[in-house]
Legacy VTK file of the C-alpha trace (Angstrom):
# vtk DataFile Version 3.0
C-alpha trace
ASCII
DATASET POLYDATA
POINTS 254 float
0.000 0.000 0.000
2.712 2.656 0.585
4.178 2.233 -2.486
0.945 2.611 -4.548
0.794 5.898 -2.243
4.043 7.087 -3.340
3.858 5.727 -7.075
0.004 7.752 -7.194
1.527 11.212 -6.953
4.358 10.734 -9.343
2.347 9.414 -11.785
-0.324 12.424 -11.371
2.770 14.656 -11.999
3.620 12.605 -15.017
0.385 13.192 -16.394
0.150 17.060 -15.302
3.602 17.897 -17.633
1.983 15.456 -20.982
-1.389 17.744 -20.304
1.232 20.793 -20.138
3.090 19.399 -23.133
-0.168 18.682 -25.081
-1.370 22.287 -24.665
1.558 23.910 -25.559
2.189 22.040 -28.472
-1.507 22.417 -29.794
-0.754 26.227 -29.346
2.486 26.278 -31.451
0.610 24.747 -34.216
-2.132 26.465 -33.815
0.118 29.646 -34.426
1.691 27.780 -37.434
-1.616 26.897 -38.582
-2.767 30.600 -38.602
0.136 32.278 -40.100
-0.296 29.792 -43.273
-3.900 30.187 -43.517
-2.999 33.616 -44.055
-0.571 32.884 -46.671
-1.530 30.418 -48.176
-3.207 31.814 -50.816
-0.428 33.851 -52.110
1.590 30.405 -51.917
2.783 30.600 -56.407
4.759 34.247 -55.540
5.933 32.891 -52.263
7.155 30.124 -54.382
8.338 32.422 -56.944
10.428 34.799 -54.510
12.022 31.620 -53.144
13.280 30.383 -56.984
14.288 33.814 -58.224
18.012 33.098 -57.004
18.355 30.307 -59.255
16.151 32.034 -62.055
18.152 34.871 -62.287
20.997 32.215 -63.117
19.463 29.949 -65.925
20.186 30.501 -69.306
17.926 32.726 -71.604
14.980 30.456 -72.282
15.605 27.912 -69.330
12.559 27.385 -67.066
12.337 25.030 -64.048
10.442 21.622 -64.420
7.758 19.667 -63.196
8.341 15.961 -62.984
5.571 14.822 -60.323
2.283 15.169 -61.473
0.714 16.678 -58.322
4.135 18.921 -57.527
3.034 22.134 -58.863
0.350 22.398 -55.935
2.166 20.319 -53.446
5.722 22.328 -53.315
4.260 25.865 -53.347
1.894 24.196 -50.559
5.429 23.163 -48.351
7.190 26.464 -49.031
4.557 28.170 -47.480
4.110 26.106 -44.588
7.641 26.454 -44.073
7.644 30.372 -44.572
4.344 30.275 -41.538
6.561 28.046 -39.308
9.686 31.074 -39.818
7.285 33.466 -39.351
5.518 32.037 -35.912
8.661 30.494 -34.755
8.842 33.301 -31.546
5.479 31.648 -30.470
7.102 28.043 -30.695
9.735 28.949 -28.995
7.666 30.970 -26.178
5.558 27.978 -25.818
8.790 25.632 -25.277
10.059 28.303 -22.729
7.007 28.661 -20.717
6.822 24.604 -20.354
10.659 23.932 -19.094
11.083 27.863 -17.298
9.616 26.084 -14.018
11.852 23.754 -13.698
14.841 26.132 -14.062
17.236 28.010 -11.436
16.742 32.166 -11.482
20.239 32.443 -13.117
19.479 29.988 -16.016
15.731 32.167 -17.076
18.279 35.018 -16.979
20.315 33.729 -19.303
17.850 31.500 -21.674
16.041 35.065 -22.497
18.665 36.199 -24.602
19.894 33.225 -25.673
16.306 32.334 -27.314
16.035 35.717 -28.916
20.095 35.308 -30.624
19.189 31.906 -31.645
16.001 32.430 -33.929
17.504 36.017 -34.883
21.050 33.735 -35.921
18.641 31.296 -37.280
17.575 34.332 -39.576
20.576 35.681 -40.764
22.071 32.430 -41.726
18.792 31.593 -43.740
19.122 34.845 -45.674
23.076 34.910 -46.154
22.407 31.902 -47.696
19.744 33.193 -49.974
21.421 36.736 -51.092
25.113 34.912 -50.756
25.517 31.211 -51.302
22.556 30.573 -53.667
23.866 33.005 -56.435
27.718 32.157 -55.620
26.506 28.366 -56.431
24.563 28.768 -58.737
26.794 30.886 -61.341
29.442 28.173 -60.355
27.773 25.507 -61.711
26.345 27.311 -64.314
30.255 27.860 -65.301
30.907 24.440 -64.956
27.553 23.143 -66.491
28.637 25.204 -70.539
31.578 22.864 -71.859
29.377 20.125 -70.982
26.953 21.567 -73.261
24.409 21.054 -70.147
21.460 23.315 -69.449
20.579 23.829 -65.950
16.687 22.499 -65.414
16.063 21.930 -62.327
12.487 20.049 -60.951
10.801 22.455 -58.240
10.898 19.117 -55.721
14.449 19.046 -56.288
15.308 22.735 -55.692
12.937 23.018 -52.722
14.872 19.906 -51.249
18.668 21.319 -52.170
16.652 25.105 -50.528
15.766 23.033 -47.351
18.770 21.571 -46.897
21.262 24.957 -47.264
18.675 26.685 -45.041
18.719 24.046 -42.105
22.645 23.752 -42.754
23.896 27.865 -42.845
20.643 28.758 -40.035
22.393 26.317 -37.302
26.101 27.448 -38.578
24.950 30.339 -37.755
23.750 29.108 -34.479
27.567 29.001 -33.117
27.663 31.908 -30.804
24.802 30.141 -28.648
26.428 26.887 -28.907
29.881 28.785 -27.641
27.796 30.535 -24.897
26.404 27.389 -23.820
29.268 24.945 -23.527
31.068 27.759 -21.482
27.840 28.076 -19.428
27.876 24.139 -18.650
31.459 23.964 -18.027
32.329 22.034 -20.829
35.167 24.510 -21.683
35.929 27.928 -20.597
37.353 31.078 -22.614
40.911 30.158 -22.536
40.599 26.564 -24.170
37.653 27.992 -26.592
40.718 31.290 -27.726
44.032 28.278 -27.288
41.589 26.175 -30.098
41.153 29.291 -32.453
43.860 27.281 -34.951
41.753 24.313 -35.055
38.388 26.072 -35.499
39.976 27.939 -38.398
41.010 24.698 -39.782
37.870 22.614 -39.469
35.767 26.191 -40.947
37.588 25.153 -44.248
37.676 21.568 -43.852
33.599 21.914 -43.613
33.152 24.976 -46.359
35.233 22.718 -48.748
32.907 19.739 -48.336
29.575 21.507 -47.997
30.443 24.070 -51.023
31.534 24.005 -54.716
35.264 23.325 -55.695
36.471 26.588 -56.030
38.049 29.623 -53.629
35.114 31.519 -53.298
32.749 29.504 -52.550
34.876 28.107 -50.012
35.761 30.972 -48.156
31.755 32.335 -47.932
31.230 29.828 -45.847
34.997 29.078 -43.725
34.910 33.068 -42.647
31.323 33.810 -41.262
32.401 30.261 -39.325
35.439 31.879 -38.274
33.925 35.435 -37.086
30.625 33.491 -35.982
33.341 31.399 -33.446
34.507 34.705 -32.295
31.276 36.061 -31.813
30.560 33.169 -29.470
33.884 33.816 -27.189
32.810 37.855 -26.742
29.559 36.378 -25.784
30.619 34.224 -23.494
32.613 36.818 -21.545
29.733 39.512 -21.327
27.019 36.733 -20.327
28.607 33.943 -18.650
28.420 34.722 -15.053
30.346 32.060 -12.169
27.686 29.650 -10.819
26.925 30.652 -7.263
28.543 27.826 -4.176
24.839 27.182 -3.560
22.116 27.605 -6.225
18.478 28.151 -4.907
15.548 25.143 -6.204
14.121 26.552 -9.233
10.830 28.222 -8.745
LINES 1 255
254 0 1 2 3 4 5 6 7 8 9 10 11 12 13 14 15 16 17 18 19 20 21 22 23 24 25 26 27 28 29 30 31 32 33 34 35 36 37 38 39 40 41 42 43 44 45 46 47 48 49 50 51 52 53 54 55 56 57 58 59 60 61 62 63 64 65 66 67 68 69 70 71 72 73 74 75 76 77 78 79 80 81 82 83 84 85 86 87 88 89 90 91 92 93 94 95 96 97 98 99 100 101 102 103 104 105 106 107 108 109 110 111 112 113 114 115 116 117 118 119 120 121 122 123 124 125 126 127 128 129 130 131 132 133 134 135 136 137 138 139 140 141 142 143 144 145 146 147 148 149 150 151 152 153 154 155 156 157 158 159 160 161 162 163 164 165 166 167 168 169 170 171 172 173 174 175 176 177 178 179 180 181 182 183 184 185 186 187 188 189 190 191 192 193 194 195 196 197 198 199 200 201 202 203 204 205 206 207 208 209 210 211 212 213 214 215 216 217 218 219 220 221 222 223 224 225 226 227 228 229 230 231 232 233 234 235 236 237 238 239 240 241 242 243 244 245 246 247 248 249 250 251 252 253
């Protein structure tokens, strides 16, 4: 009997946090939900601002393809829903904050403020360097390297909304480096001196992943290797200003 009385409670708290969960999940869609209601109906220029990078590149008379029968309704359709989830992200991440903030010590909701806000406005900046930067860099490379094959650049709209997808997800958490710096240094994983004593090998993995992830040639290379670079040194200034020492005794979280 006493350990059905001591199981009852912790399994009434186990069910209080997946009603928690539940709610605050069906609220972050629900904001998702909303924002692409909204757009949805503008979802062929919504598809059309995300292909002008690569239509600016094609050859004179060059159009993108259709090879799916149902893909001219279905892509726009994802683009959009991915523009809405962008767009409402703040209220996903709100809704994440306000399930874990009670379980957290004073000093850690100072901290996860600012870190929240820096991530989705990094998240941001690496989506659109990698709109107005990489996509036209790549595109005119391959472009050069598509004429003495006597190839013409035709891409299917599934395709380029995949290779889109993929560079966004990539260059928005490269850009998410700072807060990854911050963090480590806030767990005590490493601290300022090892993170500026490992600036050589940071500078060499930045072009060791820029020459995978990019096209074979200098430029390409180094619009990805330096934002890595800078991004890492970002993440150390960070560190300093918001990094405070843990206190000998840390209160319960409220």
């Amino acid at each position: 009997m006493s350990d059905n009385a001591a199981a009852a409670p912790l399994a009434s708290n186990f069910t209080t946090h997946l009603l928690e969960l539940r709610k605050r999940m069906m609220r972050a869609g629900a904001a998702v939900l909303v924002v692409f209601l909204g757009l949805v109906y503008w979802a062929p220029q919504i598809f059309h601002l995300l292909a002008r990078p690569l239509m600016k590149n094609l050859p004179q008379g060059a159009h993108m393809i259709v090879t799916d029968v149902t893909g001219s309704f279905f892509v726009p359709m994802k683009v959009t829903m991915m523009v809405s989830f962008v767009i409402a992200l703040p209220v996903v991440i709100y809704q994440m904050w306000a399930f874990v903030a009670p379980g957290l010590y004073q000093h850690e909701k100072r901290l996860v403020a600012p870190l929240v806000f820096s991530s989705y406005v990094l998240f941001l900046c690496g989506m659109a360097f990698a709109y107005f930067v990489v996509f036209p860099t790549v595109f005119q490379v391959m472009l050069h390297y598509n004429a003495p094959l006597g190839a013409q650049m035709s891409t299917d709209i599934d395709k380029y909304l995949s290779f889109v997808l993929t560079n966004f997800f990539a260059f928005g958490l490269t850009f998410e480096v700072p807060v990854a710096v911050v963090l480590l240094v806030q767990l005590g994983l490493l601290d300022i001196a090892k993170l500026r004593a490992s600036r050589r090998y940071v500078i060499v993995g930045a072009f060791v992943v820029s020459a995978v992830a990019t096209p074979p040639d200098v430029f390409s290379q180094l619009i990805l290797a330096v934002p890595l670079i800078l991004l890492y040194e970002i993440g150390i200034l960070a560190a300093v200003f918001l990094v405070r020492k843990k206190p000998a005794v840390e209160a319960e979280p409220e």
